[in-house]
C-alpha positions as CSV (number, residue, x, y, z in Angstrom):
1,X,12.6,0.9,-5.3
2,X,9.2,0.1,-7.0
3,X,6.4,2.4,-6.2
4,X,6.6,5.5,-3.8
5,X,7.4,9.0,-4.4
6,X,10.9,10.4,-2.3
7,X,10.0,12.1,0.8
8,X,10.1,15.7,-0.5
9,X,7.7,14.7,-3.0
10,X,5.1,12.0,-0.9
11,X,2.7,14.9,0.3
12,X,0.3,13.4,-1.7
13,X,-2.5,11.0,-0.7
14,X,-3.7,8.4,-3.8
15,X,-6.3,7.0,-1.4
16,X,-8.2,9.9,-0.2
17,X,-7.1,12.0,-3.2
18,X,-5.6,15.2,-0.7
19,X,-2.7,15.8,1.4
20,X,-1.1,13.1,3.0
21,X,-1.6,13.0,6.7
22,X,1.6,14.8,8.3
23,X,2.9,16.1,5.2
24,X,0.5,19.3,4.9
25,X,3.2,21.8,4.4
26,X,3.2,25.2,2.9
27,X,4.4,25.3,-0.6
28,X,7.3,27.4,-0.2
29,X,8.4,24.9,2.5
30,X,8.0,22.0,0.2
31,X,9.6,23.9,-2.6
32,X,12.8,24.2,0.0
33,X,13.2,20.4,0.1
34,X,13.3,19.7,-3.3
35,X,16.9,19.8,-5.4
36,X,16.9,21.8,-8.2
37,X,17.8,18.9,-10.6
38,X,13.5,18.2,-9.8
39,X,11.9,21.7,-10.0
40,X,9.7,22.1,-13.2
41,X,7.6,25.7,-13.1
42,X,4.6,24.8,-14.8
43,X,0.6,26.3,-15.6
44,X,-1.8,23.7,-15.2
45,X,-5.6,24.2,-16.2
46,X,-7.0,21.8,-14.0
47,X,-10.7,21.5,-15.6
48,X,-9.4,20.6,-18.5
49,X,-6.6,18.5,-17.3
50,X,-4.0,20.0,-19.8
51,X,-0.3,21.6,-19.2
52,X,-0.3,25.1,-20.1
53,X,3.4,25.5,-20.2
54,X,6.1,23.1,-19.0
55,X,9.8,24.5,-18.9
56,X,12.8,23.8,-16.0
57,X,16.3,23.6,-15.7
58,X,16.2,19.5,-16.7
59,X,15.9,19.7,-20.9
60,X,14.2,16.2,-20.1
61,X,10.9,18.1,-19.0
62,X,10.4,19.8,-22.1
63,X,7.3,18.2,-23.7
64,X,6.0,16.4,-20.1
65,X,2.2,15.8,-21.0
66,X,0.0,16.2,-17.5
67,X,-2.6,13.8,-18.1
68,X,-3.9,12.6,-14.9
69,X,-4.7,15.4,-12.5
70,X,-8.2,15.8,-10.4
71,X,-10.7,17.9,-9.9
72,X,-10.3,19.8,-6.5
73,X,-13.6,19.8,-4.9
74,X,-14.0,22.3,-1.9
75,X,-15.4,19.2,0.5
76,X,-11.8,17.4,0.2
77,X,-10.5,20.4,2.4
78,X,-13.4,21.7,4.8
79,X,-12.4,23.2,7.8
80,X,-8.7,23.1,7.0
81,X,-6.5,26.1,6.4
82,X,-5.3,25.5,2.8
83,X,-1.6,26.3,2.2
84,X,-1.3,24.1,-0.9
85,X,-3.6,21.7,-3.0
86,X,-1.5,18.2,-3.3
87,X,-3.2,16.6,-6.4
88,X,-2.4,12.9,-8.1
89,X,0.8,12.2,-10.1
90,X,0.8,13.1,-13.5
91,X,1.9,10.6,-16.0
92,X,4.5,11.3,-18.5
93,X,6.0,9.7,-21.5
94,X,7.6,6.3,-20.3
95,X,5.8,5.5,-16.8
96,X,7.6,8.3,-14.7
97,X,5.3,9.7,-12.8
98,X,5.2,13.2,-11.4
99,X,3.4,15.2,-8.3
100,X,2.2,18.7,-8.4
101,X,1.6,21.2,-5.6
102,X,-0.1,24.6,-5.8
103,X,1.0,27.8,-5.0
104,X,-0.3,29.4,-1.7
105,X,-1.2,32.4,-4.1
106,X,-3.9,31.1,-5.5
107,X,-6.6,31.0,-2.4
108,X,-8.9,28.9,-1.6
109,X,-10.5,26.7,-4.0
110,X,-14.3,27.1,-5.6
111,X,-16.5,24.4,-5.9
112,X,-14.3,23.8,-8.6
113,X,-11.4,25.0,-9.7
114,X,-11.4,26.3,-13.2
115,X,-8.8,28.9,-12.9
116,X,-4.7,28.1,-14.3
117,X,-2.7,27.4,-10.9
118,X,0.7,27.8,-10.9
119,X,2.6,24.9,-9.2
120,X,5.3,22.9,-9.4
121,X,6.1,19.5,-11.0
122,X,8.2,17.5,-9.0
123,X,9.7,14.6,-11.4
124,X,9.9,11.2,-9.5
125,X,13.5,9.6,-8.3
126,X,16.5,9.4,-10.3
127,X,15.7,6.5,-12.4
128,X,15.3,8.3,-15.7
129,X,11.8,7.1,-17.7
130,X,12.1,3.2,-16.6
131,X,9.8,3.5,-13.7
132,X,11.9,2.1,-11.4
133,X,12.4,5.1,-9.2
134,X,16.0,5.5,-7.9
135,X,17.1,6.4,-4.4
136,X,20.5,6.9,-3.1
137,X,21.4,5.2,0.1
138,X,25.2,6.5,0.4
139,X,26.8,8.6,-2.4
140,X,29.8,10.4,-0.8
141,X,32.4,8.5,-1.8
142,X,33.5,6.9,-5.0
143,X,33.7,3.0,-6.4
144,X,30.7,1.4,-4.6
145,X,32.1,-2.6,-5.5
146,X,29.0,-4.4,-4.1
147,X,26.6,-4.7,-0.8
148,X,26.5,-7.6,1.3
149,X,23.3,-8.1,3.5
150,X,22.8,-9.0,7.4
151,X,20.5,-8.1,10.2
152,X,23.6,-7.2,12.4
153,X,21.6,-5.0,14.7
154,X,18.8,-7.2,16.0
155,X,15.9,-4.7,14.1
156,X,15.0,-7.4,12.0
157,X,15.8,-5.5,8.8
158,X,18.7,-6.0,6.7
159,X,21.6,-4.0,7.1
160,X,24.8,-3.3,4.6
161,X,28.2,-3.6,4.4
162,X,30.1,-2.2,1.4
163,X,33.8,-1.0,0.2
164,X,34.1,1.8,-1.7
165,X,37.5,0.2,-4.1
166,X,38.4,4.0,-5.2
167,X,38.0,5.4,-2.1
168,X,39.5,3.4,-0.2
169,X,37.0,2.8,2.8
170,X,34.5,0.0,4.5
171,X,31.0,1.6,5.6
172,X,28.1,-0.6,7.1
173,X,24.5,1.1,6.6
174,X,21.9,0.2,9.3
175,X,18.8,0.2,7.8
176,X,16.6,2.8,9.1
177,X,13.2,1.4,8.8
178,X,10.5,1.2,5.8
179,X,9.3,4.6,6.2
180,X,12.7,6.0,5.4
181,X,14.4,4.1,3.2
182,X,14.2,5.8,1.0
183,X,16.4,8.4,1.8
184,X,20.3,8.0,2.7
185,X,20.8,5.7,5.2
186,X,22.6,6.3,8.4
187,X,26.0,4.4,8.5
188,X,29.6,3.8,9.9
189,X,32.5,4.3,8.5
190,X,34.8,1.2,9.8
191,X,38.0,2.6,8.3
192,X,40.9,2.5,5.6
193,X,40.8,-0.5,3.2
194,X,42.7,0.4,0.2
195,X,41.8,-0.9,-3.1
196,X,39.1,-2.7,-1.1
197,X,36.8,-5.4,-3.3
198,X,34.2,-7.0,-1.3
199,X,33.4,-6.6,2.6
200,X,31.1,-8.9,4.2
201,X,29.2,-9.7,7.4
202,X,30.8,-13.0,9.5
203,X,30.9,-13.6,12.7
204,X,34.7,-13.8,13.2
205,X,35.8,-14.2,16.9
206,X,32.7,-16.7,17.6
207,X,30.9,-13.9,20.2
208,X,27.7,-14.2,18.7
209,X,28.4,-10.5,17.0
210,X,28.5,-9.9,13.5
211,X,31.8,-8.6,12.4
212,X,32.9,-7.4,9.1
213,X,35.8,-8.8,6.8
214,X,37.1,-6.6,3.9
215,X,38.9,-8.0,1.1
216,X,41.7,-5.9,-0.9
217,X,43.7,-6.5,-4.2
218,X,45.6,-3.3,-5.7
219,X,49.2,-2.7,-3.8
220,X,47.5,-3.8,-0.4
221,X,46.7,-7.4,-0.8
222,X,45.3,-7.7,3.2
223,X,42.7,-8.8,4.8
224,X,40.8,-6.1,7.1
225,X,38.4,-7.3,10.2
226,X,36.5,-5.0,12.1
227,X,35.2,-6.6,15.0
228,X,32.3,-5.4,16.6
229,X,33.1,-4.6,20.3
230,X,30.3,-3.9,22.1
231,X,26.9,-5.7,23.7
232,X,23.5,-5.2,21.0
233,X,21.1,-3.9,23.6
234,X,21.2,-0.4,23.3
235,X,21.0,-0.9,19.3
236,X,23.4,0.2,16.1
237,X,24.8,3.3,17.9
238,X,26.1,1.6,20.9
239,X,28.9,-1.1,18.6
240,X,32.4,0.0,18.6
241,X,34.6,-1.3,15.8
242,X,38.3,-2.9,16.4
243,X,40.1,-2.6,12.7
244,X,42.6,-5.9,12.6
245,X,44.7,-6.7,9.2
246,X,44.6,-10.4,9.1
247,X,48.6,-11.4,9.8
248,X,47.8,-14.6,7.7
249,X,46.5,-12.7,4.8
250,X,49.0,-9.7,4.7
251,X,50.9,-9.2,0.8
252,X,49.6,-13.1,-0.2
253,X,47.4,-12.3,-3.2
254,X,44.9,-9.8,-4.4
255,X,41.9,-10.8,-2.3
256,X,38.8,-10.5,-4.3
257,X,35.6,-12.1,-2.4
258,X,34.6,-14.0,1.0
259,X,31.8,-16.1,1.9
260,X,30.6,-17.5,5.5
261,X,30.5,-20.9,6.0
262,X,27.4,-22.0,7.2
263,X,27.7,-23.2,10.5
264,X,24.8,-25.4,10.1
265,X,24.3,-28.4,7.5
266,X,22.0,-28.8,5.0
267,X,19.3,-30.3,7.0
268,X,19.5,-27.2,9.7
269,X,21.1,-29.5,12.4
270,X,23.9,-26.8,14.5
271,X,27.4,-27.5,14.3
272,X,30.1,-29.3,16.2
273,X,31.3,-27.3,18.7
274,X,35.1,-26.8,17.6
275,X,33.5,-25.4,14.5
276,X,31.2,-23.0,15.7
277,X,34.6,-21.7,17.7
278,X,36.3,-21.7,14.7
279,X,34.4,-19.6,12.0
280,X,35.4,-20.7,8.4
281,X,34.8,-18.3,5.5
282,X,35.5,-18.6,1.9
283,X,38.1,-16.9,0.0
284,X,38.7,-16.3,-3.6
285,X,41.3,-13.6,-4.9
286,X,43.2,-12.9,-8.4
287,X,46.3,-13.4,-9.6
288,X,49.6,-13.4,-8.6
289,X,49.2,-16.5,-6.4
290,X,44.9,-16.3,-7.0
291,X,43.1,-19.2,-5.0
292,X,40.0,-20.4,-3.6
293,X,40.9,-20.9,0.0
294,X,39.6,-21.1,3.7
295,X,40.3,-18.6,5.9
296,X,40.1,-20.3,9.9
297,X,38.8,-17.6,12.4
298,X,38.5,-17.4,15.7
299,X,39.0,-15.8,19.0
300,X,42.2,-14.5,18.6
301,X,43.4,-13.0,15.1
302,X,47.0,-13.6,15.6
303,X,46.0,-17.2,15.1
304,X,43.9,-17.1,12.1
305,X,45.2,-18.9,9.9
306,X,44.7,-19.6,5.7
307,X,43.9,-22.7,3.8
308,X,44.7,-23.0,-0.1
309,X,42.5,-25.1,-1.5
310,X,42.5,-24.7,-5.9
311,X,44.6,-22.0,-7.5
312,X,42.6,-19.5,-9.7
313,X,43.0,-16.6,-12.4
314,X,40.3,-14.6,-10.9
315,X,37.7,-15.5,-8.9
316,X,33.8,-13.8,-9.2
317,X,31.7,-15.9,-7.3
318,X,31.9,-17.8,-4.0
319,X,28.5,-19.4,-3.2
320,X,27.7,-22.8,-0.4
321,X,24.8,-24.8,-1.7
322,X,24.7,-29.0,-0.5
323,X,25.3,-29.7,-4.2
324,X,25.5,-32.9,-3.8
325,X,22.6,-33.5,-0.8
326,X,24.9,-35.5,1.1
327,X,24.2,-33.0,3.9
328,X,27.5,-30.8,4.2
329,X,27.8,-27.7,2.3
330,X,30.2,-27.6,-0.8
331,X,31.9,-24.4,-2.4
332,X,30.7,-23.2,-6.1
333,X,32.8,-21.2,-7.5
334,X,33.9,-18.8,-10.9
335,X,36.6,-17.9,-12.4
336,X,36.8,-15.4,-15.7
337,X,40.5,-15.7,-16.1
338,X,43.2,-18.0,-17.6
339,X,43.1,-21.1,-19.4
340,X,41.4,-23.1,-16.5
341,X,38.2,-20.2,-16.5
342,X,34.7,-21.5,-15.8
343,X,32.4,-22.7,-13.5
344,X,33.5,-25.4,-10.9
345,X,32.2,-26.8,-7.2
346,X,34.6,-28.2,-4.6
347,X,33.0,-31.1,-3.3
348,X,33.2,-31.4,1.0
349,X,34.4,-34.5,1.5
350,X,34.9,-34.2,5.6
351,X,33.9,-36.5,7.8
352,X,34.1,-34.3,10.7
353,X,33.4,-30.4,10.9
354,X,37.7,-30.9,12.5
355,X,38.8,-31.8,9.1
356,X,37.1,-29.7,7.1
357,X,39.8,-26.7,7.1
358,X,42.0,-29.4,5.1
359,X,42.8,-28.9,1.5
360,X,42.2,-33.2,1.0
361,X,38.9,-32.7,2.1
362,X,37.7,-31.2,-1.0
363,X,37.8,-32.6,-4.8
364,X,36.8,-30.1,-7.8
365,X,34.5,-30.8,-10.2
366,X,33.8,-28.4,-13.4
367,X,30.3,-27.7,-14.3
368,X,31.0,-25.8,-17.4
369,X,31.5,-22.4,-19.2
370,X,35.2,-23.5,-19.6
371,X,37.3,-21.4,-21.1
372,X,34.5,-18.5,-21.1
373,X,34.8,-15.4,-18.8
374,X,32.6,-16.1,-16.0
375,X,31.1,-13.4,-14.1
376,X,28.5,-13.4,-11.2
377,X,26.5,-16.5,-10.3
378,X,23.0,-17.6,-9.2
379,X,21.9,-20.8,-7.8
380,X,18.6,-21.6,-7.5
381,X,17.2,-25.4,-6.7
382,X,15.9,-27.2,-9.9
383,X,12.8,-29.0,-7.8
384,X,13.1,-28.1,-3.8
385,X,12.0,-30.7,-1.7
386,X,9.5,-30.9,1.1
387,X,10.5,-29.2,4.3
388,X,13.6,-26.8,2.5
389,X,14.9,-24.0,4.1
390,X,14.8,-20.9,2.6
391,X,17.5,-19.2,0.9
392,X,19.4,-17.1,3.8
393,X,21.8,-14.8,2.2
394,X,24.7,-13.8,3.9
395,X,24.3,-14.6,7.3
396,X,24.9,-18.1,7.4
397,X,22.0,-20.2,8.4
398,X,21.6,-21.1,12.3
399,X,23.3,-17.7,13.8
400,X,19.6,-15.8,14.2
401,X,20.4,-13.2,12.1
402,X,17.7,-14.3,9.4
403,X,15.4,-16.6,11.0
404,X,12.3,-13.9,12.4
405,X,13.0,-11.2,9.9
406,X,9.7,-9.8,7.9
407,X,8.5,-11.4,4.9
408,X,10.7,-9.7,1.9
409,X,13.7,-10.0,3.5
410,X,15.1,-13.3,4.2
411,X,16.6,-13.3,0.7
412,X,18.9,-15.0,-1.4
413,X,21.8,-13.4,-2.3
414,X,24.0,-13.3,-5.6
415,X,27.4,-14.9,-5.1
416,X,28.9,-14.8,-1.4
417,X,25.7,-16.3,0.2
418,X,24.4,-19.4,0.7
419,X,21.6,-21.6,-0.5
420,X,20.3,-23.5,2.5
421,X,18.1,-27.0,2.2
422,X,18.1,-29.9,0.1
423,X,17.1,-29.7,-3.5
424,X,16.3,-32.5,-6.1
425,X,19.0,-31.1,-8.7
426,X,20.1,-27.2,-9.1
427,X,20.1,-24.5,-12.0
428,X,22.8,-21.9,-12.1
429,X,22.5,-18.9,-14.0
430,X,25.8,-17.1,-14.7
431,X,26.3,-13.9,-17.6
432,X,29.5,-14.6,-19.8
433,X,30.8,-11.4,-21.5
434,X,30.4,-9.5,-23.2
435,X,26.0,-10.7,-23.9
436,X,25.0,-14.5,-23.4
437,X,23.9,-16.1,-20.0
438,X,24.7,-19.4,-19.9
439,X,22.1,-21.4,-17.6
440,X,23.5,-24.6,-16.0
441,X,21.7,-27.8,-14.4
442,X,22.6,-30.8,-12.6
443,X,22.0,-34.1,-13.8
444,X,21.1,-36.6,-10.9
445,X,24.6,-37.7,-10.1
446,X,26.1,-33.7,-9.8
447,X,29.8,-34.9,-10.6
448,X,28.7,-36.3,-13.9
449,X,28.3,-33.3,-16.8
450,X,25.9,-30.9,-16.2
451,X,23.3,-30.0,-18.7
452,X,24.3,-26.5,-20.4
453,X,22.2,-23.9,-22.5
454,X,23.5,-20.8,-23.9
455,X,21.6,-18.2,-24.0
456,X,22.1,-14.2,-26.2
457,X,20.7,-11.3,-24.5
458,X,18.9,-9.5,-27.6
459,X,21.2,-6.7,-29.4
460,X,18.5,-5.1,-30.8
461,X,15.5,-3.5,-28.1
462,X,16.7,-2.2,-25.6
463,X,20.5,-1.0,-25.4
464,X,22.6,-2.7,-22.7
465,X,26.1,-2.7,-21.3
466,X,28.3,-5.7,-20.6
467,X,26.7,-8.5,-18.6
468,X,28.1,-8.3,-14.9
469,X,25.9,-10.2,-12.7
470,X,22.5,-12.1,-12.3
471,X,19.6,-12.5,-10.1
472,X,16.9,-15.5,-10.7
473,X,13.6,-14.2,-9.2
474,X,9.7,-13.5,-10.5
475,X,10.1,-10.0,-11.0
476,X,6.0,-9.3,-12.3
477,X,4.7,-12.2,-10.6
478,X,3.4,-14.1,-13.0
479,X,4.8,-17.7,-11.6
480,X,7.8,-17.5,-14.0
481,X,11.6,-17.6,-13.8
482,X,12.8,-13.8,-15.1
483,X,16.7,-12.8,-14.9
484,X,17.6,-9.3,-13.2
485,X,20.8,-8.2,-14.5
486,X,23.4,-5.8,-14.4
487,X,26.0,-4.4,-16.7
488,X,29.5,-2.3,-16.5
489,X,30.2,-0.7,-19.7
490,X,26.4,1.1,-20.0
491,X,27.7,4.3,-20.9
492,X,25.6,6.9,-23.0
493,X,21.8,5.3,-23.3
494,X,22.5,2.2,-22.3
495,X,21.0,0.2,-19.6
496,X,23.1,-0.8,-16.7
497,X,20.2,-2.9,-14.8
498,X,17.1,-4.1,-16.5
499,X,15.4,-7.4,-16.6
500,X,14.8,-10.5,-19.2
501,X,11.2,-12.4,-19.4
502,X,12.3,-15.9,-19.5
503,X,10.1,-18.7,-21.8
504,X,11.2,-22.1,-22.3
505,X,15.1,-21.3,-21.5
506,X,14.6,-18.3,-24.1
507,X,14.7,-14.5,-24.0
508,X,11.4,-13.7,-25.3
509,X,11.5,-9.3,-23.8
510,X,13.7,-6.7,-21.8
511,X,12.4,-4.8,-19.6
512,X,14.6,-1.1,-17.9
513,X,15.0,-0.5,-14.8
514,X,17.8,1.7,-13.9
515,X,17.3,4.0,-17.0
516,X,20.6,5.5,-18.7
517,X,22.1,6.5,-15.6
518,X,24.9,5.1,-14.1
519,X,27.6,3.5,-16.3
520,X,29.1,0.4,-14.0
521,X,26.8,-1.9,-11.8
522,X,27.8,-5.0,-9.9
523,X,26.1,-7.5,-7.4
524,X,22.8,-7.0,-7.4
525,X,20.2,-8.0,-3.7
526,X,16.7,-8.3,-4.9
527,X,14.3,-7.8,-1.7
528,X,11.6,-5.5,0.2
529,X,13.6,-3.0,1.0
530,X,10.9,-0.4,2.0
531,X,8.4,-3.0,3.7
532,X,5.6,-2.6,0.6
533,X,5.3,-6.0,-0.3
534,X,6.8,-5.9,-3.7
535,X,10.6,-6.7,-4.6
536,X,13.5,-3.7,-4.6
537,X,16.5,-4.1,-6.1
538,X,20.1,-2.9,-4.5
539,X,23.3,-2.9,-6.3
């Protein structure tokens, strides 16, 4: 997340230039909390604002220039038993900032304090020298494949739901408020889901519950619900989790992705009510037998049934957008295998919300990025118009999941969400490997060829890994369009998330964010995680 130190390093107070209030501890306590990976010893002359010495276990540190620190006056403390002096992040080379505490040896301060202190340099988050300070929400298990988004506890903050493919396991993560989200986040552990590639938040038995649907490939090839059990009103703790394997889905395909249907249309107006007893989610899976499909949900599993609607190679993205503003929601889809790869929408042709689960109900178009491989998508609206909704994410629009949540998080989501309102034409932005993005947009009649531009991500810069997935948003607020992507394949220095000033459909700079680490990103959330006012990323 942008801006804020970790908790074992926050004692400090920018505004009033002293300990933050609550966090006055001693500094052998603080030194306690903080993993040896951070610890630099250092001397620090304070008057004259220079490192001494800098040495620690990280070779990283080595060189670290203190250039910021502030003259301890004795008035800042008056009256207070002084355990520690907390003084202002020190900048180093790169925009990573680090704190500094003072040892309990060296007394109370004069006037001012002249005399080397010896502390402790505590180097900010994970993220390497991007600025972009890292922070780990769950890292117990291996092969993180994506988070999808939902308030499913009624806290108004977003909650996650995530398999863990090498693992073999579906977690949710309930958000634990903006003060501390910045540290792991309490979660569940639904249960086994082998090989599992996606798991989302849906209401599947129509109780006005958010459930959670996991999608496997690998030797399982099965859909996994976890229904939650139990009434909201005594919050997270209180759910119980029922783990059925779809009968419908059971050795069909390797299931790759699921999306919601909205259970609104495009205008907001609420759904018949067969369909709002029948919950209808998107499917896409791989080959053998790989298809974009419906699954048809309901009260009782045993009934659930399965709707083909195109084959596919391998599908990335599943995303509902009214892409044709006749006032349903249509499917966009890609896929990044086999001859037929590329960029397509099914067009809902329904009359009623009964027919809609019917494979003649829906006609595919292709957009473009035919034969290319196709990764994750983002659709944003070309010109919105007066009075649309905004972007919802997961939860589908019209269950209350998204509709009072603070400013920050009602987000739109890469791939698997949904795009609510009517817009006057749409832009898609999908990466093609290994480097280009191509950026797509609708002429006026959508199922006539849409207007494509290719675009290379710069070799030379900054040092990248293979183009995954996108997110369209103003990242520096400047009132322009800037990509946030993210790569597999960023091994050694390269960057696995980092994000592309746009001008005039062109990449004009690249920007880091993650730093070196990490070697294989995937979907990436962009919102305020922490409540600050600024965008986060999560992937």
């Amino acid at each position: 997340m942008l801006g804020g130190l970790p908790d074992w390093a926050s004692w400090y107070n920018a505004a009033s230039c002293g300990p933050a209030p609550g966090r006055s501890l001693p500094y052998h306590q603080l030194l306690d909390r903080v993993p040896v990976r951070h610890r630099l010893s250092a001397y620090c002359d304070i008057g004259s604002a220079r490192a001494k010495r800098i040495s620690g276990e990280n070779a990283m540190a080595r060189g670290w220039i203190m250039r910021q620190m502030v003259t301890v006056r004795r008035g800042l403390f008056a009256g207070r038993t002084l355990g520690w002096i907390g003084l202002v992040a020190a900048v180093v080379p790169g925009g990573a900032p680090v704190g500094w505490a003072q040892s309990e040896s060296a007394g109370k301060p004069r006037d001012e304090v002249e005399s080397a202190l010896q502390g402790v340099a505590f180097r900010q988050g994970l993220a390497g020298n991007s600025g972009w300070p890292r922070h780990v929400v769950d890292n117990t298990l291996h092969g993180a494949d994506g988070a999808r988004l939902a308030d499913a506890n009624g806290d108004r903050w977003l909650d996650i739901a995530t398999g863990w493919e090498e693992s073999g396991r579906t977690r949710i993560y309930w958000h634990p408020g903006p003060g501390r989200a910045h540290l792991p986040w309490p979660f569940v552990d639904l249960g086994e889901t082998p090989s599992v590639e996606d798991a989302c938040w849906v209401d599947l038995d129509a109780d006005g519950r958010l459930d959670v649907l996991s999608s496997c490939e690998g030797r399982e090839r099965t859909l996994h619900a976890f229904l939650a059990q139990t009434a909201e009103g005594d919050g997270a703790g209180a759910l119980q989790w029922r783990h059925v394997e779809v009968p419908a889905s059971r050795g069909r395909t390797a299931w790759m992705f699921a999306a919601p249907m909205p259970q609104v249309d495009s205008a907001g107006r609420t759904a018949a009510r067969r369909a709002a007893a029948e919950p209808i989610v998107a499917l896409g899976s791989k080959n053998p037998n790989g298809m974009v499909g419906l699954l048809v949900a309901g009260k009782r599993p045993a009934r659930w049934r399965i709707v083909p609607l195109v084959a596919a190679a391998w599908i990335m993205s599943l995303q509902w957008a009214d892409v044709d503003g006749d006032g349903d929601y249509d499917l966009i889809y890609t896929d990044r295998k086999g001859a037929a790869s590329g960029v397509y929408w099914l067009e809902n042709r329904s009359t009623s919300s009964d027919d809609v689960a019917h494979p003649a109900s829906w006609r595919r178009h292709a957009i473009c990025g035919l034969g290319r491989e196709v990764m994750f998508l983002d659709m944003v609206p070309r010109h919105p118009t007066a009075g649309q909704g905004t972007p919802s994410g997961d939860s589908p629009p019209g269950s209350d999941k998204f509709g009072d949540l603070p400013r920050g998080q009602q987000v739109a989501m890469t791939s698997g969400g949904t795009t609510g309102g009517l817009a006057a034409g749409w832009r898609i932005v999908v990466p093609a490997k290994p480097n280009r993005v191509l950026m797509l947009e609708s002429p006026a009649e959508p199922r006539e060829r849409w207007h494509e531009t290719e675009v290379d991500v710069p070799a030379s810069g900054l040092p990248t890994g293979h183009l995954k997935s996108v997110r369209v948003v103003d990242v520096d607020a400047d009132g322009r369009e800037d990509w946030i992507l993210s790569c597999e394949g960023a091994d050694g220095d390269r960057r696995g998330v980092f994000y592309a000033t746009i001008d005039r459909g062109r990449i004009r700079r690249l920007t880091d964010i993650s730093g070196p680490p990490g070697t294989k990103f995937d979907l990436i959330q962009v919102l305020d995680v922490d409540g600050d006012g600024d965008l986060d990323i999560l992937t």
